[in-house]
N, C-alpha and C positions, 0 to 999 in steps of 0.2 A: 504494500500500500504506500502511494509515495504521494507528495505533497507540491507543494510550490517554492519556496525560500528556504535554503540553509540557514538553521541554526545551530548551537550547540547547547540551547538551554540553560545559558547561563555559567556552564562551568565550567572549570581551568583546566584545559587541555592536559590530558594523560601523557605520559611519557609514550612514543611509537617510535622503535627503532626500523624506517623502512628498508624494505631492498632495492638496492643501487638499481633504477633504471638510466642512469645516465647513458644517453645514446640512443634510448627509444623513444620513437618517434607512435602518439596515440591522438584518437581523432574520438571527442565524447562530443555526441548529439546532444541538444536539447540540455543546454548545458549555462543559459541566462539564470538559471534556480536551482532550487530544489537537488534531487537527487545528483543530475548531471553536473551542476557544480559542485558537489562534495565529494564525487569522485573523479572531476580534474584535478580541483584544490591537492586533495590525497597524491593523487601521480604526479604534480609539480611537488609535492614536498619528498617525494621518492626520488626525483630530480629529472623526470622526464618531460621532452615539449610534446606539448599539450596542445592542440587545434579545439579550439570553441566554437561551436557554430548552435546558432539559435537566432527566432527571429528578433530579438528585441536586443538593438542598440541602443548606444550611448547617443542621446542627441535627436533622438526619433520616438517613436510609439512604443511602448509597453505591451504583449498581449494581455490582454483585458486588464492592463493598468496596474500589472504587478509590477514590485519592485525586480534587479537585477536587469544586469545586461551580458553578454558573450565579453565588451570592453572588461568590465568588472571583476569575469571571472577571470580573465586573461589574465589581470591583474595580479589576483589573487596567487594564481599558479604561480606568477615568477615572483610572487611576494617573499612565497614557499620555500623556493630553493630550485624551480623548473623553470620553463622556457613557454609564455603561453602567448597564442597568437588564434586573436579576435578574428572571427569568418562570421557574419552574418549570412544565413541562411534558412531556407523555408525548404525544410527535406519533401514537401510535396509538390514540388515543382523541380523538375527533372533537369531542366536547364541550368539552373542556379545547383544542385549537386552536380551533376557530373563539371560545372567550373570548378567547384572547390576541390575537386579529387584532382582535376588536372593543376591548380593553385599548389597543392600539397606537394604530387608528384614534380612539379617545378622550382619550390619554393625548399624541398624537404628532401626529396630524392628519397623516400620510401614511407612505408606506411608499417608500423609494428603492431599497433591494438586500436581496433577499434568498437564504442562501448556503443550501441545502439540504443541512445535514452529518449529522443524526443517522442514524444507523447501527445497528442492534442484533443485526448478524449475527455478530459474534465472539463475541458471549457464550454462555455452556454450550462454547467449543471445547475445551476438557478429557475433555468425555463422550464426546463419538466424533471418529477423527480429522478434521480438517478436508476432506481430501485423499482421504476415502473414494471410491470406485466412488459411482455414483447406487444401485445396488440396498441399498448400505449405508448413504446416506444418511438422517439421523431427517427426521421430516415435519416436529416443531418445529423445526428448522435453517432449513427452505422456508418455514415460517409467518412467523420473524423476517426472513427476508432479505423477503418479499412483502410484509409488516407497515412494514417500511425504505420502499421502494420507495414503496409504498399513501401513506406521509408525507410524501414528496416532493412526489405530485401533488395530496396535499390543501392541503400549505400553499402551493402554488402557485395552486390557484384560488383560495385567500382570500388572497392578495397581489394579485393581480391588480386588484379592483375600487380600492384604495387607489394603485397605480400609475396605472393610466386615469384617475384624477381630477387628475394630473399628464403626464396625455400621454409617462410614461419612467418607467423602470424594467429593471432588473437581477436575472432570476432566473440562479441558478450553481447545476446538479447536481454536488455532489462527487462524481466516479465514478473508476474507472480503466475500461479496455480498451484493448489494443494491436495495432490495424487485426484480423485477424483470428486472432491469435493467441487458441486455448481456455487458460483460468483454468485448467484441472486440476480444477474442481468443478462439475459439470451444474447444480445451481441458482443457485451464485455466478457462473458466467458467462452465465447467463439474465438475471438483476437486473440487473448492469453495462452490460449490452447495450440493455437495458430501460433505464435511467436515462439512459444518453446518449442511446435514439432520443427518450426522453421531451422531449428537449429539443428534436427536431424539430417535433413537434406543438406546443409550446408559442410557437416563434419563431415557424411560419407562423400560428397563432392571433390572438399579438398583435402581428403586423409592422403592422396598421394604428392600434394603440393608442398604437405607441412601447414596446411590452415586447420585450425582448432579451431572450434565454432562450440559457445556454453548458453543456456540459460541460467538470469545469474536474479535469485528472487529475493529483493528487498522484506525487511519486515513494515512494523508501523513504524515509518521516519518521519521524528519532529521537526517539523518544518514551521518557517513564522506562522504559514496559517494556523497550522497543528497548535499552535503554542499559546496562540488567542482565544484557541477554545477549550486548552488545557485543563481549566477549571471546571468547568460543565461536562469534560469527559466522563470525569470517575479517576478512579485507582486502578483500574485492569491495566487500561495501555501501559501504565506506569515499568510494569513488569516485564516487556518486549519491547520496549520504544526505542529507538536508536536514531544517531544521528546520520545526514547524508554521506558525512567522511567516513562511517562505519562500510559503506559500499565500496568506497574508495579503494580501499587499504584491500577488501577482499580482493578486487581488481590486482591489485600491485601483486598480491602474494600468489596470484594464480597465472602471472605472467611468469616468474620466478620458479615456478615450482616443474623442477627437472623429469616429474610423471606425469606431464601436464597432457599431453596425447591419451589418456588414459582416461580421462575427465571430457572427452569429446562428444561432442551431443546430449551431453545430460544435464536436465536439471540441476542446479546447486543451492542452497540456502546461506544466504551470508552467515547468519549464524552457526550453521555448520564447518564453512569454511573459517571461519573465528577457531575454532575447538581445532580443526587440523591444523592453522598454524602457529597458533599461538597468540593472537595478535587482540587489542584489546577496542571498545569504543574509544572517545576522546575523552570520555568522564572517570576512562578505567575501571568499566563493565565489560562485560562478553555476553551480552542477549540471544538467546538461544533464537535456532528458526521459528520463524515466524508460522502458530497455526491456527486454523477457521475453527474453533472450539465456538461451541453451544451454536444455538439454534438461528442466531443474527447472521446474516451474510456477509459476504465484503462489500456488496453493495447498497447494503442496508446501511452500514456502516459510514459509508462515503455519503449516503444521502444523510445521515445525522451530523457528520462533519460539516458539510454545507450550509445546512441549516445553523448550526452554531455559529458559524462564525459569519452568517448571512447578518445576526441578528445583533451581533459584535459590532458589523461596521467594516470598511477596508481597512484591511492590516497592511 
């Protein structure tokens, strides 16, 4: 379940000793907030450059007037200890990626990891509930989440040839699903389901190239919205919550990790990956994977967040 704006909730960053990526070169989607900036942030503090791409610049419009921008996080990265370089980009328009993959390939001369985070299925969740029946669901709802999805698999074939010209590379679907537990929403648990087989086709594709292809599933990440509504949640989230650099760091340690061909096409749980390497949140917790206990949905779930923080006010 991922959110909009990195936070860290207030606390003093945990000690992380990362693994050296100096040298690699990674490209995270959807990357102006939320998730996809906590897991640049993370790979520039590992010391690798970092391509940001999202659509909301410095100096122009916001999607739906959130804070952050691709400038910002770029920032961030080389704040860190990496190399980050602002791409504004709209992954559903074909034209605008394959320039930025040709930017890379000219700009970089290779492509090591790339994190497929942009996401554009929360937006409009105000006009109809999230959590609707399918007969109520709007068709623009199916279009964004398909639109998501359709992003994934194009900026993976243009990752690809710049990978094979290094014999290795790292594509990561940011997804959730929980074995066969239904999301509570017909087309939001079509997509998810879709994004992680996607990464089936993609591993058996490039097992002879050396491309590794994961699904990599966040838990509940506090994000600024998350955090406006922190009070009216309850105590449960408390228990699983994590921040976006928690996804980050699994990122870095599963570039790293010398049996990493071995982890190809499969699901992974950050949390899980926390316990195999050791590695801690930013508050110095280890939050277990994330799962759909009791009867409430994830979709249900994301229509009460809404609702909260609708009634909050913009964060």
């Amino acid at each position: 379940m991922t959110g909009d704006t990195a936070t860290t909730g207030g606390a003093v960053p945990a000690p992380w000793a990362p693994p050296d990526l100096s040298g690699t070169v990674a490209l995270v989607t959807g990357a102006s907030r939320g998730v996809g900036r906590g897991v640049a942030t993370a790979l520039g503090q590992a010391g690798a450059t970092v391509w940001v791409t999202g659509r909301s610049a410095r100096g122009g419009t916001t999607t739906e007037g959130l804070p952050g921008t691709v400038d910002d996080t770029a920032d961030e990265v080389t704040a860190a200890g990496g190399k980050g370089i602002a791409a504004r980009c709209d992954h559903t328009d074909d034209a605008q990626v394959e320039a930025l993959f040709q930017r890379i390939g000219a700009e970089s001369g290779r492509l090591d990891l790339l994190v497929n985070n942009a996401w554009a299925g929360y937006e409009r969740s105000h006009d109809v509930r999230f959590d609707a029946p399918f007969w109520q669901q709007p068709r623009w709802r199916w279009d964004l989440f398909a639109g998501s999805l359709r992003g994934q698999f194009v900026a993976s074939q243009l990752a690809a040839p710049l990978m094979m010209a290094a014999s290795s590379g790292l594509i990561v679907n940011i997804s959730f699903t929980d074995g066969d537990v239904y999301l509570g929403q017909t087309p939001y648990d079509i997509t998810k389901a879709a994004s992680d087989r996607m990464v089936v086709g993609l591993a058996y594709d490039g097992r002879k190239q050396g491309i590794v292809a994961v699904a990599l599933h966040p838990g509940f990440v506090r994000t600024e919205r998350v955090e406006a509504a922190w009070e009216q949640l309850g105590s449960g989230p408390a228990q699983v919550v994590h921040s976006p650099q928690y996804v980050g760091r699994a990122v870095a340690h599963l570039w790293t990790d010398p049996e990493l061909t071995d982890l190809s096409g499969r699901r992974l749980a950050v949390g899980d990956l926390a316990a195999r390497y050791g590695f801690t949140d930013v508050d110095g917790r280890q939050p277990p994977a994330f799962k759909l206990e009791g009867r409430m949905t994830l979709a249900t779930r994301m229509e009460r967040l809404n609702r909260v923080t609708a009634s909050r006010g913009p964060t």
